[in-house]
C-alpha positions in Angstrom: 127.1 51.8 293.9 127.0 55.5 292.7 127.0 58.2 294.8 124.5 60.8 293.7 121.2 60.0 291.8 120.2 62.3 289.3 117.3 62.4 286.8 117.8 63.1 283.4 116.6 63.2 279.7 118.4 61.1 277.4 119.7 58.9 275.8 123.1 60.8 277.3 126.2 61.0 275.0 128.9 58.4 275.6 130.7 61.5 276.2 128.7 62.5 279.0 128.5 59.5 280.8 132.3 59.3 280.4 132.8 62.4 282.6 130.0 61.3 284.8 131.9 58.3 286.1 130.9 56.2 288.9 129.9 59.0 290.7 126.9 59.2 289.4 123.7 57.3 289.0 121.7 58.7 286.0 117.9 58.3 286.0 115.3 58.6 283.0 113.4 61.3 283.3 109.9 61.0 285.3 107.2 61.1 282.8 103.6 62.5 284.1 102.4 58.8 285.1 105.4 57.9 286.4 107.1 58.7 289.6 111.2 58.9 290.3 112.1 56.7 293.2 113.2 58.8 296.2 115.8 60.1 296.6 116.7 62.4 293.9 119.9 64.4 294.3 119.8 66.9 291.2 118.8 67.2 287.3 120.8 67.5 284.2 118.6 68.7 281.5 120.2 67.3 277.9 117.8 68.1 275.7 115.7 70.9 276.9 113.0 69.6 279.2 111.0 71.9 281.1 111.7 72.3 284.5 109.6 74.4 287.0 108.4 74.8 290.6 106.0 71.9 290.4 108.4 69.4 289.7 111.5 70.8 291.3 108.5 70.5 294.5 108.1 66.8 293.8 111.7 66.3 294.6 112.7 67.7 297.4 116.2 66.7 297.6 117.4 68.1 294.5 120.6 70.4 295.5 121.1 71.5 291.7 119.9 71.9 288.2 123.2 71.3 285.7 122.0 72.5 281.5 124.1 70.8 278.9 124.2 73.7 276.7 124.0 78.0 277.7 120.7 78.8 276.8 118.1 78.4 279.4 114.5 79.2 278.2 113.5 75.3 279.5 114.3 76.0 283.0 112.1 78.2 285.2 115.2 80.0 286.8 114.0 81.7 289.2 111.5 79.0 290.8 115.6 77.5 291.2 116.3 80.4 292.8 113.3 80.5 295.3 114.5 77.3 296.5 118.0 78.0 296.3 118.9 75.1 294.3 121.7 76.8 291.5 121.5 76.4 288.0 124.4 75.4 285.7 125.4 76.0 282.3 127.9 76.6 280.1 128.9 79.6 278.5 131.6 80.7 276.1 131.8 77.5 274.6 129.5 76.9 272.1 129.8 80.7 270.5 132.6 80.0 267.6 130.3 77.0 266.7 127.1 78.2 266.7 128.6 81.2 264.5 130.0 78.9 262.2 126.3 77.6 261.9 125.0 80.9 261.3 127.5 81.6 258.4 126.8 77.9 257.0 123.3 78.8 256.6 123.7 82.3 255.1 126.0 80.7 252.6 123.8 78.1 251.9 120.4 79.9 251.5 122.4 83.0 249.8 124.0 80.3 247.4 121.1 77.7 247.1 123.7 75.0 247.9 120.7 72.4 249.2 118.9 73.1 246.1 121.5 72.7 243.6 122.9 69.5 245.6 119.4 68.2 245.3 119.6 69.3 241.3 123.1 67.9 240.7 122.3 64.3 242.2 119.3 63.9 239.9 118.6 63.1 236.2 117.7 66.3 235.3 121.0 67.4 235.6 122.2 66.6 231.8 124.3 70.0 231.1 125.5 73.0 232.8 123.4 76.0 232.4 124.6 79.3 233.4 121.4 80.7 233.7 120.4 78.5 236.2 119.2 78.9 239.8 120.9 81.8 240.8 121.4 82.8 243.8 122.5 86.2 246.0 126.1 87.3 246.9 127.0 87.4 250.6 130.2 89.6 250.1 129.1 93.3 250.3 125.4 92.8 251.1 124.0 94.2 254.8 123.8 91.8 257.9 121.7 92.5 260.3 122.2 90.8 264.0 119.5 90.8 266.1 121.2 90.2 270.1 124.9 91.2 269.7 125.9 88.6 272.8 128.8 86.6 272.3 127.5 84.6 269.7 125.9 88.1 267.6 129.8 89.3 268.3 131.2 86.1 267.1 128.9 86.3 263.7 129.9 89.7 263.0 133.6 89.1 263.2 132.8 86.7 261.0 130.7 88.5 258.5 133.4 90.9 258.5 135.7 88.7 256.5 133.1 88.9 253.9 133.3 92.2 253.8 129.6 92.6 254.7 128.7 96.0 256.5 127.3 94.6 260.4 124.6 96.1 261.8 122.8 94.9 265.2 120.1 95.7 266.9 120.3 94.6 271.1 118.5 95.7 274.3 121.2 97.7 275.1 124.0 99.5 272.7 127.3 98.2 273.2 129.3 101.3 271.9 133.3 98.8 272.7 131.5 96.5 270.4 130.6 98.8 267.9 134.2 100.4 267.8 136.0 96.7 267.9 133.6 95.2 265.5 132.7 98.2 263.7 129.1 97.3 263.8 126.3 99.9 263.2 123.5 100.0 265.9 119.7 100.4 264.4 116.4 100.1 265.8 114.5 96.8 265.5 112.4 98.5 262.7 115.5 99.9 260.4 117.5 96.4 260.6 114.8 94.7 259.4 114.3 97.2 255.9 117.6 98.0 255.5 119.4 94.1 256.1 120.0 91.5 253.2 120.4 89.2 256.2 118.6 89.4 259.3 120.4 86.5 261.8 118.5 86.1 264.8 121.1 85.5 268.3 119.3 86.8 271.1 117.8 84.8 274.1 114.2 83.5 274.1 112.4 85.4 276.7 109.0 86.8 277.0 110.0 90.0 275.0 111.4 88.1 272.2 108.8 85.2 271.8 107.9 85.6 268.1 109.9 88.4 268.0 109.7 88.1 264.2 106.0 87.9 263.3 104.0 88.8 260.2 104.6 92.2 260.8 108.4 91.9 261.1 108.4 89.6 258.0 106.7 92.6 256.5 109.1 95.3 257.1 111.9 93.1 255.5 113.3 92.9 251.7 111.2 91.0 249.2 115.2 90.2 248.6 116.3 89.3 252.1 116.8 86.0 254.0 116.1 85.5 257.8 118.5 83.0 259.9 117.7 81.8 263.0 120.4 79.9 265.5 118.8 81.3 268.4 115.7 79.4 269.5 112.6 78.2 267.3 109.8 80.1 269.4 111.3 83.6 268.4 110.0 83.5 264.7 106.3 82.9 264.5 106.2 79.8 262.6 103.1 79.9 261.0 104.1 83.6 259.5 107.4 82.6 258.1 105.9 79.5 256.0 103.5 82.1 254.7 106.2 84.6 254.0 108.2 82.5 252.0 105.7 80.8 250.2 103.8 84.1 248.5 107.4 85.5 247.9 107.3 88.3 250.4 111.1 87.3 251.3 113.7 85.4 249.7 114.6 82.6 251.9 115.3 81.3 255.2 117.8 79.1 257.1 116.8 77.6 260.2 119.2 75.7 262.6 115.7 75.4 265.3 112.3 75.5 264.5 108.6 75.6 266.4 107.6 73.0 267.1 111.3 71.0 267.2 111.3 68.7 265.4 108.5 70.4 262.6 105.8 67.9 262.5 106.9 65.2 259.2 103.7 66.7 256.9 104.2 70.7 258.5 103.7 73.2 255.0 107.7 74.6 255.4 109.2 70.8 254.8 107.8 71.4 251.2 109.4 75.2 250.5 112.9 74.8 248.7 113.6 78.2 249.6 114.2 77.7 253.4 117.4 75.5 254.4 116.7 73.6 257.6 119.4 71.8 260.2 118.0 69.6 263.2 119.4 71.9 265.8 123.2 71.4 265.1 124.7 74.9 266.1 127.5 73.6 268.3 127.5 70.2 267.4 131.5 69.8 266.7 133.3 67.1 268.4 135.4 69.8 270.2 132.6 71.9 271.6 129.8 69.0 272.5 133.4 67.4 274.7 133.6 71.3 276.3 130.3 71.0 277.0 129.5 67.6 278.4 133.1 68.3 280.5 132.0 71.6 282.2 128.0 70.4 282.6 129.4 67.6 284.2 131.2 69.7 286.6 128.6 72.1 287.4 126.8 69.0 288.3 129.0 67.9 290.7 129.7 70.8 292.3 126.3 71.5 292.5 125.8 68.1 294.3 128.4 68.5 296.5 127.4 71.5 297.9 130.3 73.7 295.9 130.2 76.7 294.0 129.3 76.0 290.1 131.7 77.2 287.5 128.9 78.8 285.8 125.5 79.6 287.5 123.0 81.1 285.9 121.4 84.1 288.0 117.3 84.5 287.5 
């Protein structure tokens, strides 16, 4: 019989469940007409449930909250904290990863790679045409970061090797990251009119919650693209489809989106000028095994009273 019960939101990766062991029991999560049998011993949160005070109050013996990921915008932190049950998560993992998303999408949106792979599989493609759906050079062009946290830092290293000038815009300057990345700081308001490519990095809190609205869209090049690897709810949904439908910028590419998954008939499916990826910023085989291995461990920890590897402070 396993030792710890735990609720959580699946289905769970072999991978997870691997690490898991016979420790411990996994339970689905409790949906709003349903109850979890007592007792419940902590959470792991897979794929970004919400979790607050209400329902951390419905089960009492939870002794900690373990996120399969780093970013945690689902969990109400410090309603954790008022009832001192830790949160996990798992940081400097997923940054190479994600970054390598981030490029992926420049390059593909910059490039129209989706486009021309849609062209080049179908029967209109009867003779190469070198005036043909051109594209827009990464190498040389401005990148703009918008939250220079390890993942922003991991981009611009990256961009650097295309020798793309870096700029960044964060809550705070970072003057050892400007010197070892030689990024540029800028206000919100210059990135935006000065970058070819705005990529978006930064947390989703209540400062940056559609962050980039119509007005933001506004103050960027008719010739720039916007890339998001951050979380959906920071770009104003509505104001992007609208954006890149009348022309007002070039393209987008979107690893998250709002509402995740886009509704099957939502107006931005239909755009061939946005590139769109169903959330797959760290999914290598190497990261997601980092990631399920140290969640896992947090978890345990957590449930046996131990300090977490990683705990997330509110």
């Amino acid at each position: 019989m396993a030792r710890f019960r735990v609720i959580a939101d699946g289905p769970l990766d072999e991978t997870v469940i691997g690490f898991a062991g016979a420790d411990i029991e996994f339970l689905p999560w409790p949906s709003p007409t349903s109850d979890v049998p007592a007792p419940v011993d902590g959470i792991y949160t897979y794929g970004h449930p919400h979790v607050d005070g209400s329902m951390l109050d419905g089960l009492p013996g939870v002794r900690v909250i373990s996120n399969y990921g780093v970013g945690v915008d689902h969990i109400n932190v410090a309603d954790a904290h008022d009832r001192d049950i830790p949160v996990g998560n798992t940081p400097n993992i997923l940054d190479g990863a994600t970054a390598d998303t981030g490029l992926a999408l420049l390059l593909a949106a910059a490039r129209r790679v989706v486009e021309g792979d849609r062209y080049a599989r179908s029967p209109e493609f009867l003779r190469y045409d070198p005036g043909y759906m051109l594209g827009r050079e990464a190498h040389s062009s401005t990148l703009g970061i918008i939250g220079l946290g390890n993942i922003g830092a991991q981009v611009a290293r990256r961009a650097r090797g295309f020798d793309m000038r870096v700029m960044y815009h964060n809550r705070r300057r970072r003057a050892h990251a400007e010197k070892q990345l030689e990024a540029e700081y800028a206000s919100f308001e210059e990135l935006l009119a000065r970058s070819d490519y705005v990529m978006l990095t930064c947390p989703l809190t209540e400062a940056t919650h559609h962050l980039i609205d119509a007005a933001a869209l506004r103050k960027m090049k008719q010739t720039a693209t916007l890339i998001n690897i951050a979380r959906g709810p920071i770009v104003d949904t509505r104001a992007l489809h609208e954006a890149l439908r009348d022309g007002q910028i070039a393209s987008a590419g979107l690893d998250v989106t709002d509402p995740e998954p886009l509704p099957r008939d939502h107006p931005l499916l239909g755009l061939d000028n946005v590139t769109i990826l169903p959330h797959l910023g760290s999914a290598t085989i190497e990261t997601r095994r980092q990631m399920a291995e140290i969640s896992i461990r947090n978890l345990l920890l957590g449930l046996r009273g131990e300090p977490l590897l990683h705990i997330v402070e509110p």
